[in-house]
N, C-alpha and C positions, 0 to 999 in steps of 0.2 A: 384500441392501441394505446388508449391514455394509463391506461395499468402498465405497460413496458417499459413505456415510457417513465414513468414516475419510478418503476421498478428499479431501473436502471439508474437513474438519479442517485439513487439509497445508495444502489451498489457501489457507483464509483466513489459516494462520500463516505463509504464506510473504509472503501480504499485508499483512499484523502490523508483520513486520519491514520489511517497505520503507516501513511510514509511520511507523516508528521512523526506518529510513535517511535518510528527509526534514526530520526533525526537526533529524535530528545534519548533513546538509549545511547546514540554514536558518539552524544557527546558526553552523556555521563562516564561512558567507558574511557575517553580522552583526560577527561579530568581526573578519572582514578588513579592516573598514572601506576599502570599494572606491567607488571614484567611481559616481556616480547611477546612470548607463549600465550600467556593468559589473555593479553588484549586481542591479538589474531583471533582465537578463540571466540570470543565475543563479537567480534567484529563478522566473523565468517555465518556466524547467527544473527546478526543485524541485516548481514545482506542477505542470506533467505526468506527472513522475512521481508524486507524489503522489495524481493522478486515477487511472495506471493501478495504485498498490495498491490506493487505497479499492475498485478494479474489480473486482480480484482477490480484494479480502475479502466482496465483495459477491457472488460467485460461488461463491466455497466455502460461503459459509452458506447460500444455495442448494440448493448441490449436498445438504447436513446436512441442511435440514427435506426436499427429495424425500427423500432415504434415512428419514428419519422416516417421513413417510407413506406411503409404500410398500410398508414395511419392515412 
């Protein structure tokens, strides 16, 4: 179970980092200072990604407590 475990690890730091990645898009889109339209736009795409890291973080830590209890 130390492979799900570990597995898991990855997954949620891979997910880590993309809602760091959303962070640092959210703000570059703020500092662009872009018309109404355009930044919603943007933004409405920061937040689906945004959903599919928190996913991904939510799935590795998953994956860490099965490899816990099974393990």
């Amino acid at each position: 179970m130390d492979i799900l475990i570990w597995a898991g690890a990855v997954v949620s730091l891979i997910g880590l980092v993309g809602i760091f990645y959303c962070i640092i898009l959210a703000l570059k889109a703020k500092r662009a200072n872009l018309p109404d339209e355009e930044m919603r736009a943007r933004l409405q795409r920061v937040v689906l990604l945004n959903m599919a890291a928190l996913f991904l973080s939510m799935v590795g830590l998953m994956m860490v407590v099965a490899g816990i209890l099974l393990g």
